[in-house]
N, C-alpha and C positions, 0 to 999 in steps of 0.2 A: 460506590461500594454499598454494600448492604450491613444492616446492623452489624454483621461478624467479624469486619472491617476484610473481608473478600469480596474480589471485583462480582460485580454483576451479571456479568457475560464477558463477551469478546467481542475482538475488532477482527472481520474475514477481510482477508486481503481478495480483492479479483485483478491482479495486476497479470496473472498467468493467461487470465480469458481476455484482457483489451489488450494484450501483446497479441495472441492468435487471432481477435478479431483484424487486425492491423497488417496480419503477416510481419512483423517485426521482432528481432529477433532482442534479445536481452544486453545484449553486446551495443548495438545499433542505438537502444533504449540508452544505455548507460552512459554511452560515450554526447550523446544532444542531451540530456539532461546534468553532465558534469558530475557525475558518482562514480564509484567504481568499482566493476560487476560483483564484488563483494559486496558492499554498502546495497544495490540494487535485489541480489539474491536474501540478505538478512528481511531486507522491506518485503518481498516475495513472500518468503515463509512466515511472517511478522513475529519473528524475532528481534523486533525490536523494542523500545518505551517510550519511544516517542518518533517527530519526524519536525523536522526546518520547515515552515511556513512556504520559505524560497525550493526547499525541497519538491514539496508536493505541489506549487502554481509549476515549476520545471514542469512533473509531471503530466499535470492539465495541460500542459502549454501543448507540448509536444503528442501526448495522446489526443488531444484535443477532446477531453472529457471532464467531468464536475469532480469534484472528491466524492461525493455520494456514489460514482462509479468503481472508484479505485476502494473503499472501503465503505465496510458493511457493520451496523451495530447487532450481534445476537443477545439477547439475553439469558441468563438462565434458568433453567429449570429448575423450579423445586423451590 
């Protein structure tokens, strides 16, 4: 947070781009990670405040990728 006690940037999701690197569909995602495609869609558009530890190694497990892949720090401008 910055002095105004507002966040600093954002957290981008790219869970829609290592699904299509994958050819794997969202359904497919949800059902080997144990979420469900609701909980997996909210993560998608990061509509969420946070995420399970066990949630996101799921994730790696099964994409077989870092969390640095599935999300991204932006900061703001200004």
């Amino acid at each position: 947070m910055n002095g105004t006690g507002t966040p600093a940037g954002e957290i981008v999701v790219h869970l829609d781009v290592l699904l299509a690197r994958r050819k794997m569909r969202s359904k497919e995602l949800a059902d080997q990670v144990g979420v469900s495609e609701q909980a997996l869609s909210m993560i998608k558009t990061g509509k969420i405040k946070g995420i399970r530890f066990s949630t996101l190694i799921a994730l790696c497990d099964v994409l077989d990728c870092q969390p640095g892949e599935l999300f991204e720090f932006r900061r703001s401008e200004g």
